[in-house]
N, CA, C and O atoms as a GROMACS GRO file, in nm:
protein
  304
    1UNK      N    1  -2.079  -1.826   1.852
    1UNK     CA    2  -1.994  -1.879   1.748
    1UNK      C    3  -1.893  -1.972   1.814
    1UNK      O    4  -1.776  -1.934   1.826
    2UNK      N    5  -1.938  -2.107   1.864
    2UNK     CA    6  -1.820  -2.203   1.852
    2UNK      C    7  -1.732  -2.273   1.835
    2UNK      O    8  -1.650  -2.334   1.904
    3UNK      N    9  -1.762  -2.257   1.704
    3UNK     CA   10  -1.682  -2.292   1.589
    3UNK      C   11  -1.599  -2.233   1.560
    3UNK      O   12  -1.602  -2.112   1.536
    4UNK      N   13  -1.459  -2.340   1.553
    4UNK     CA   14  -1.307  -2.270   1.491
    4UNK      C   15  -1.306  -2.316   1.348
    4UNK      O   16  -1.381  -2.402   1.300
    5UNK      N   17  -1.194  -2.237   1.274
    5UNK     CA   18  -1.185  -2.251   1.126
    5UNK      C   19  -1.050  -2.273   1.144
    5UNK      O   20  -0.990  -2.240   1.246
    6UNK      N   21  -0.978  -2.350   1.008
    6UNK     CA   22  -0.869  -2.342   0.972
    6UNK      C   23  -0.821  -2.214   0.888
    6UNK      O   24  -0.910  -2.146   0.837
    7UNK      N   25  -0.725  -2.187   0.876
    7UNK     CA   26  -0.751  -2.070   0.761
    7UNK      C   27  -0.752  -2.133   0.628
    7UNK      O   28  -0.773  -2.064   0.529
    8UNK      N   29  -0.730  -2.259   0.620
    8UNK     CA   30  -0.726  -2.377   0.505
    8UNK      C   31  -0.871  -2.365   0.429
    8UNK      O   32  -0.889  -2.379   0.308
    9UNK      N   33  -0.980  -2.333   0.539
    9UNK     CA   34  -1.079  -2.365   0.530
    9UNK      C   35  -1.145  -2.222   0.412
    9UNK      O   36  -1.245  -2.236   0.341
   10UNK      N   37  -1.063  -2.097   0.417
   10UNK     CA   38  -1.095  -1.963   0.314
   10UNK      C   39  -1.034  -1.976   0.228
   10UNK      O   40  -1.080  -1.902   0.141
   11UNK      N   41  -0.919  -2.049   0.178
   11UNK     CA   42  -0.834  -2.080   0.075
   11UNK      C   43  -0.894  -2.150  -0.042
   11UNK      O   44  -0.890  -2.272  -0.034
   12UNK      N   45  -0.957  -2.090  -0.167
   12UNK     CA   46  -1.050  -2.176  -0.259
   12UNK      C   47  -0.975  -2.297  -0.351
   12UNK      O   48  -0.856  -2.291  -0.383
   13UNK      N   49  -1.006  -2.334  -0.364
   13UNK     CA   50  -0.947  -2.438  -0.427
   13UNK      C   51  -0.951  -2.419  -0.599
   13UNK      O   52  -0.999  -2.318  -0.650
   14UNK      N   53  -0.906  -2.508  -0.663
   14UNK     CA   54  -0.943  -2.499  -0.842
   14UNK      C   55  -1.078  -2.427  -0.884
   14UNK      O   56  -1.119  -2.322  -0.932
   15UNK      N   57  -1.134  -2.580  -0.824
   15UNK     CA   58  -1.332  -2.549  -0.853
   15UNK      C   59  -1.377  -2.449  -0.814
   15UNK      O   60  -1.482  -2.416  -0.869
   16UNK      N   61  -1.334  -2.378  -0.730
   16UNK     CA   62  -1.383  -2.328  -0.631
   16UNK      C   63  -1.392  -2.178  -0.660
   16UNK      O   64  -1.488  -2.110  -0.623
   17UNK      N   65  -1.281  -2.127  -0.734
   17UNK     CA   66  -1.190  -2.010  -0.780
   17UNK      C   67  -1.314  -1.993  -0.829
   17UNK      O   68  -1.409  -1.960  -0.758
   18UNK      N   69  -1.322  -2.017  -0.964
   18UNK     CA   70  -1.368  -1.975  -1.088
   18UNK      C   71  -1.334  -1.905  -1.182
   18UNK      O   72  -1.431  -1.854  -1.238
   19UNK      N   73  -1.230  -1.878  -1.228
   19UNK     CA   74  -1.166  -1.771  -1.284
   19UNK      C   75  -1.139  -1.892  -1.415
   19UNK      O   76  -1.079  -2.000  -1.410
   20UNK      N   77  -1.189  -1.844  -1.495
   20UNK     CA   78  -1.158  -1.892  -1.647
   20UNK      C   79  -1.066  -1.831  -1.680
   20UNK      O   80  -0.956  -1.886  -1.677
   21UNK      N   81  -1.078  -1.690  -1.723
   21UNK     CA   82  -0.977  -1.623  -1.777
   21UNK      C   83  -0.819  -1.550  -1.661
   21UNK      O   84  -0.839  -1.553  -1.540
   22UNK      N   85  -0.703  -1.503  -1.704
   22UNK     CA   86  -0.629  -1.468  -1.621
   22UNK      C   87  -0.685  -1.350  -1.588
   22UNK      O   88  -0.770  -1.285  -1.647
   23UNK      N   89  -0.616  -1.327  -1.466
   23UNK     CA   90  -0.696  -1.158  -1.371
   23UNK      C   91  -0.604  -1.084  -1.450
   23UNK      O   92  -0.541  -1.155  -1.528
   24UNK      N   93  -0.571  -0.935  -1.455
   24UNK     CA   94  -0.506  -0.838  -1.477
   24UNK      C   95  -0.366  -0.866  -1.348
   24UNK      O   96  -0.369  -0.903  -1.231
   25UNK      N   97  -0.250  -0.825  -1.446
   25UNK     CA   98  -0.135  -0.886  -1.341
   25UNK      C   99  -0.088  -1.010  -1.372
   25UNK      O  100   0.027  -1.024  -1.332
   26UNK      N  101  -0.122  -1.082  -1.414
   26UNK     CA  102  -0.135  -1.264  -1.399
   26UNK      C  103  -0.004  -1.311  -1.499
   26UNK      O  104   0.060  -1.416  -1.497
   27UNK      N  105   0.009  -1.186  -1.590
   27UNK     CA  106   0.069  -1.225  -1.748
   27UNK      C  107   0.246  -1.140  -1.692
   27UNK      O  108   0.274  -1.035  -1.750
   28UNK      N  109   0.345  -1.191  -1.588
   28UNK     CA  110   0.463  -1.110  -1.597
   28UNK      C  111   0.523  -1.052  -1.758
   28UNK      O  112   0.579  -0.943  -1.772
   29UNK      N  113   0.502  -1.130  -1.848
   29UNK     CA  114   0.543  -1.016  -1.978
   29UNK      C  115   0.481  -0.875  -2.004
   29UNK      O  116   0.509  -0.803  -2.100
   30UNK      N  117   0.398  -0.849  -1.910
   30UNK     CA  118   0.298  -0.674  -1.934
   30UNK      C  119   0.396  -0.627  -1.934
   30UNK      O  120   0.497  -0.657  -1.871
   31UNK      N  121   0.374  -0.528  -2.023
   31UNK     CA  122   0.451  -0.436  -1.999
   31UNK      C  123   0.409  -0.298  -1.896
   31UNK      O  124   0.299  -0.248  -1.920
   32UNK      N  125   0.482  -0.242  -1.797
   32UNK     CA  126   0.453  -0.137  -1.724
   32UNK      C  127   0.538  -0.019  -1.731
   32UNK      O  128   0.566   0.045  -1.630
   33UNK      N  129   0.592   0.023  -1.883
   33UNK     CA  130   0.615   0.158  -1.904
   33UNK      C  131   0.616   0.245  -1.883
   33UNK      O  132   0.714   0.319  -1.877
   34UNK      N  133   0.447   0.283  -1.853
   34UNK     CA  134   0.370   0.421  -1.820
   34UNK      C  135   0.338   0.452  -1.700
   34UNK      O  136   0.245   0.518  -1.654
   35UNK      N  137   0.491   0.358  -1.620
   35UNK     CA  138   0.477   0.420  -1.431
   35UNK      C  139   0.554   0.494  -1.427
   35UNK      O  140   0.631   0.530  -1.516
   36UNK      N  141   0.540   0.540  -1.287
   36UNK     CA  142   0.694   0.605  -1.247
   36UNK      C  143   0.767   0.566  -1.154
   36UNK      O  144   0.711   0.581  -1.046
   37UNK      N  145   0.888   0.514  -1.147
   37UNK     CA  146   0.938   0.483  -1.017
   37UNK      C  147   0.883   0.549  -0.924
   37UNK      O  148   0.812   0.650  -0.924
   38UNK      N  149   0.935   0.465  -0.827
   38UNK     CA  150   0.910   0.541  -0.667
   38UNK      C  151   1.026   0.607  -0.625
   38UNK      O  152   1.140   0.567  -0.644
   39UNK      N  153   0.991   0.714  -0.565
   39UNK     CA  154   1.102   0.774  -0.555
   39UNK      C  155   1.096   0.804  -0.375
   39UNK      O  156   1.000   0.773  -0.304
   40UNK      N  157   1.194   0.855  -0.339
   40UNK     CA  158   1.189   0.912  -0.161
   40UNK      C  159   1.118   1.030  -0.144
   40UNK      O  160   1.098   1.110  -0.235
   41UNK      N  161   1.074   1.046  -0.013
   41UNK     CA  162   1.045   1.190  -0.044
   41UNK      C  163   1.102   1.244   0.099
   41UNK      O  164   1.056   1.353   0.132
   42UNK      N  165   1.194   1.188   0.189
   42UNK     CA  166   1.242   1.211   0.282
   42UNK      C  167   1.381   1.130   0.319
   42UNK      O  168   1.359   1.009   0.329
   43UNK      N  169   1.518   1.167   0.342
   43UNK     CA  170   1.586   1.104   0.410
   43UNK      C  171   1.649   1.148   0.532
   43UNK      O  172   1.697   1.256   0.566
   44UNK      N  173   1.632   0.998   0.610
   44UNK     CA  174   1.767   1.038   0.776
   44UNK      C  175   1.867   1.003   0.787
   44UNK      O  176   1.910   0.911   0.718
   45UNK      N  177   1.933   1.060   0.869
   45UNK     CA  178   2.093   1.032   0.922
   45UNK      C  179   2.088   1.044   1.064
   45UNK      O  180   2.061   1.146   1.126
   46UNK      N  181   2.113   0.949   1.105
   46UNK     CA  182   2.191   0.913   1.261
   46UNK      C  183   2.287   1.026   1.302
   46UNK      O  184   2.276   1.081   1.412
   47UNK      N  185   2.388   1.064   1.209
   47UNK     CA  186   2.468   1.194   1.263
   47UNK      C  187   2.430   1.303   1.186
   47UNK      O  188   2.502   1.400   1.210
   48UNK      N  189   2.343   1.325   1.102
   48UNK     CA  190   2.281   1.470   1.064
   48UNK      C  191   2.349   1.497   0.973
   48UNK      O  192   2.465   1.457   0.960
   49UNK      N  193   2.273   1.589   0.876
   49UNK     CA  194   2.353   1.588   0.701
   49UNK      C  195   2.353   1.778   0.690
   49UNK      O  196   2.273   1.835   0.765
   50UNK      N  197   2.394   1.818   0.648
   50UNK     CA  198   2.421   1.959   0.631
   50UNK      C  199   2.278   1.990   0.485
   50UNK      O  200   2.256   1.929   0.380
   51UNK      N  201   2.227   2.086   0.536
   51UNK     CA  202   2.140   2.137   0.423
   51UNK      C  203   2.174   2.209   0.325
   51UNK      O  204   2.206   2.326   0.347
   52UNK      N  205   2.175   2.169   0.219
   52UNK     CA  206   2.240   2.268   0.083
   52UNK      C  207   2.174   2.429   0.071
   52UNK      O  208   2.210   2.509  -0.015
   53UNK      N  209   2.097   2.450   0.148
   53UNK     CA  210   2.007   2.547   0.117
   53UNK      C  211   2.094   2.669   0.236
   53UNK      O  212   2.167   2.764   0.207
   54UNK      N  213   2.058   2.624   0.355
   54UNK     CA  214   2.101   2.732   0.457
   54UNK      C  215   2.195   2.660   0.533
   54UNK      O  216   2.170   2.673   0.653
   55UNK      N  217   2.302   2.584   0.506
   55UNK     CA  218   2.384   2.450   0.559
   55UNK      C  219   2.356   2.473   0.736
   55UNK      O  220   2.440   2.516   0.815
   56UNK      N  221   2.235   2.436   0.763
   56UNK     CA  222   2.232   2.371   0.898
   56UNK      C  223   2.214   2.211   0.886
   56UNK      O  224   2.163   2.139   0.800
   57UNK      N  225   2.272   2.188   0.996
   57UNK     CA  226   2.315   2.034   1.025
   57UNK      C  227   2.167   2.000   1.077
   57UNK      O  228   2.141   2.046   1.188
   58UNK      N  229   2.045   1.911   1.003
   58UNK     CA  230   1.973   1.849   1.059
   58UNK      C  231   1.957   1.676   1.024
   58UNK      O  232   2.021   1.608   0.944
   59UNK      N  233   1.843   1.634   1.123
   59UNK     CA  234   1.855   1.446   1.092
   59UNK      C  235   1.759   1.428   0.968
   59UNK      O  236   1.762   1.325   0.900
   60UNK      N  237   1.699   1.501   0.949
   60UNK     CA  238   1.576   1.457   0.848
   60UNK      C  239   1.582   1.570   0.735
   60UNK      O  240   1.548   1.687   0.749
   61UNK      N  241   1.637   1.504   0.609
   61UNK     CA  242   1.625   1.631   0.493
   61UNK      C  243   1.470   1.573   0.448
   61UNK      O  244   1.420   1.464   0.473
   62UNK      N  245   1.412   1.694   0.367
   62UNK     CA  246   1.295   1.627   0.293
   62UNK      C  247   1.307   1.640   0.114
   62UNK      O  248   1.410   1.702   0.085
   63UNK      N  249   1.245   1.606   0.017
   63UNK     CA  250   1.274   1.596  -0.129
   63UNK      C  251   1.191   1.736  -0.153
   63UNK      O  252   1.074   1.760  -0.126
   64UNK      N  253   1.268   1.802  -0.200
   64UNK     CA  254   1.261   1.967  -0.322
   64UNK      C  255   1.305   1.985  -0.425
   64UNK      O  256   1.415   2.034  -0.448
   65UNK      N  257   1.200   1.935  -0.529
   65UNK     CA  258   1.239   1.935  -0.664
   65UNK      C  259   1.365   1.822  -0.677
   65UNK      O  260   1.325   1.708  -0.656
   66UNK      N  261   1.489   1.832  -0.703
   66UNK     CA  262   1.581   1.719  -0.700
   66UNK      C  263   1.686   1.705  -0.638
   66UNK      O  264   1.780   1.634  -0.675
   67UNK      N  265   1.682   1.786  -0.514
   67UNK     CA  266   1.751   1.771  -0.392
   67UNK      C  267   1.731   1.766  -0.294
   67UNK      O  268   1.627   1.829  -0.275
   68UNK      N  269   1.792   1.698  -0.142
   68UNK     CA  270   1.702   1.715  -0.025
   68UNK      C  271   1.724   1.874   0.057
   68UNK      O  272   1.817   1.948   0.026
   69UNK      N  273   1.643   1.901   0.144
   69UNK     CA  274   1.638   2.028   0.219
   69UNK      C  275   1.614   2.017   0.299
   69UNK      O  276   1.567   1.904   0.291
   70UNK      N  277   1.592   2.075   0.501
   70UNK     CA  278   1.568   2.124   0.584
   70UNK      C  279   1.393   2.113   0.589
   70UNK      O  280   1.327   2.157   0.495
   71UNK      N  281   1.345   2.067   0.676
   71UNK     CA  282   1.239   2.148   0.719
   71UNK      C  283   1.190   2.263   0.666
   71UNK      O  284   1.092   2.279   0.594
   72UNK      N  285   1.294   2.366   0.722
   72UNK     CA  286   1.285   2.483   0.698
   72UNK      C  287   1.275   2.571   0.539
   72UNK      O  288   1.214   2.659   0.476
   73UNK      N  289   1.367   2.486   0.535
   73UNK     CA  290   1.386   2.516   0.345
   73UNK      C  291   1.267   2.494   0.243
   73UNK      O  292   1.246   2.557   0.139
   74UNK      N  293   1.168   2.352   0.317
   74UNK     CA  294   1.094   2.289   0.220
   74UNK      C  295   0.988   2.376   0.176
   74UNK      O  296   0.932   2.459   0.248
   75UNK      N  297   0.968   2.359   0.089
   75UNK     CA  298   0.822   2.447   0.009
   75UNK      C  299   0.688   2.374   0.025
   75UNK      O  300   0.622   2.336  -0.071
   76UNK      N  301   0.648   2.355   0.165
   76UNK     CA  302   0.526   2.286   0.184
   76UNK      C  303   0.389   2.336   0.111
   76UNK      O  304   0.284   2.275   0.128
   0.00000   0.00000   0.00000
């Protein structure tokens, strides 16, 4: 294979596309209601956060139900 490509060269053009109709996505007025945010499911601290559960001081709480916890605490 001696041949180099541009990456210009995978990029389709109008004709090229084919897409008559819009893809899914295409229309920003959708509405997306029926998501759910994203939510965390872990936070850190540089100086360590006290655990509500058994208040030890660790760097990494994890998400339990609607508060963070310990390692230890978590309900894996």
């Amino acid at each position: 294979m001696s041949e180099e490509y541009s990456l210009d060269d995978f990029v389709p053009t109008d004709d090229e596309d084919g897409q008559t109709e819009p893809s899914a996505g295409d229309n920003p007025d959708e509405s997306v209601d029926d998501t759910d945010p994203a939510v965390a499911t872990s936070r850190w601290s540089s100086d360590g956060e006290t655990c509500p559960d058994c208040d030890s001081t660790v760097f990494r709480l994890w998400r339990h139900e609607n508060t963070f916890v310990c390692a230890d605490c978590k309900e894996w």
